[in-house]
C-alpha positions as CSV (number, residue, x, y, z in Angstrom):
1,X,-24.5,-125.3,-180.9
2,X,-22.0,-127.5,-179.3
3,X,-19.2,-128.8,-181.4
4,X,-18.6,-133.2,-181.6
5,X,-16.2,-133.9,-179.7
6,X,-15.4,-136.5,-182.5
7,X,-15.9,-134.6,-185.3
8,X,-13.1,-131.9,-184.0
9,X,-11.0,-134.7,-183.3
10,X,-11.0,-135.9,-187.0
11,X,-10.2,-132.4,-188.1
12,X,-7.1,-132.3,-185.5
13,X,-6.3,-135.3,-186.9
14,X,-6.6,-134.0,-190.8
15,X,-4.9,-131.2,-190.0
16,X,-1.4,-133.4,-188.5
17,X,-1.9,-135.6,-191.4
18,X,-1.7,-132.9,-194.2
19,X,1.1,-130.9,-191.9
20,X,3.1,-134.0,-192.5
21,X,2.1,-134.5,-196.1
22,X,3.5,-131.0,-196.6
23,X,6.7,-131.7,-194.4
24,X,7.4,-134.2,-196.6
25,X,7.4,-132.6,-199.9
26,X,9.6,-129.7,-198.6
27,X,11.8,-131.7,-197.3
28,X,11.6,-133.7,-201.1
29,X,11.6,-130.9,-202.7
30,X,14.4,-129.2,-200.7
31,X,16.6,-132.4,-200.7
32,X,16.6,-132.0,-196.7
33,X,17.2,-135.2,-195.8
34,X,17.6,-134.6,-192.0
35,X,13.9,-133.3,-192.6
36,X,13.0,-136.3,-194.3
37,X,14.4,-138.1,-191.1
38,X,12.2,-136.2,-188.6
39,X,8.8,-137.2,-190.0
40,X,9.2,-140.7,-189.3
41,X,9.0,-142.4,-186.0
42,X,11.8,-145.1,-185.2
43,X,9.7,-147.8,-186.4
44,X,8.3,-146.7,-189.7
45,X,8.4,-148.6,-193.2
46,X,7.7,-146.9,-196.3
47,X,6.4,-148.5,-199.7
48,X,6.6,-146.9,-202.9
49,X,5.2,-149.2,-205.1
50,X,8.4,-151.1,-207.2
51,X,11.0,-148.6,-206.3
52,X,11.2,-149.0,-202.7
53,X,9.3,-150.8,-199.9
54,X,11.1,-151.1,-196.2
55,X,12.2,-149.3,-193.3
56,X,11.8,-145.9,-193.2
57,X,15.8,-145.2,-192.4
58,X,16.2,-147.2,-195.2
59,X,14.2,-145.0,-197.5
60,X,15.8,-141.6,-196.4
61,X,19.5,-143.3,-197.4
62,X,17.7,-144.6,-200.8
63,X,16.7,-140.7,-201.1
64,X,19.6,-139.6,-200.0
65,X,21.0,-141.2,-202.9
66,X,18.9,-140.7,-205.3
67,X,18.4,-137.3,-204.5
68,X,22.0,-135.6,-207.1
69,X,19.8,-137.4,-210.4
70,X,16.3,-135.7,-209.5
71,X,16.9,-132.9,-211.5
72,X,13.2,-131.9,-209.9
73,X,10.4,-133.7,-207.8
């Protein structure tokens, strides 16, 4: 039975998605901001509903900020 070549794609795809997804909360969770940096391409915005909504450098220095009064995430 021959795989769709489609329907592996969207897996691949999944599967880079969630990688990310997880990147992301280690790098939260570890307060690695240079981490946090590396998941983003140069031109990427971020919204988090009322508490932030921009550039995605911009959100890493809002992290980076807010990161010493999240006791946990």
């Amino acid at each position: 039975m021959a795989i769709n070549e489609t329907a592996l794609q969207e897996l691949i795809d999944r599967e880079a998605i969630r990688d990310l997804v997880l990147c992301y909360s280690r790098a939260i969770d570890r307060k690695d901001v240079g981490l946090l940096r590396d998941l983003y391409t140069e031109d990427a915005t971020d919204s988090h509903g009322d508490s932030f909504d921009g550039p995605a450098d911009k959100y890493c220095e809002f992290i980076e900020k807010s990161l010493p009064y999240m006791p946990y995430s």
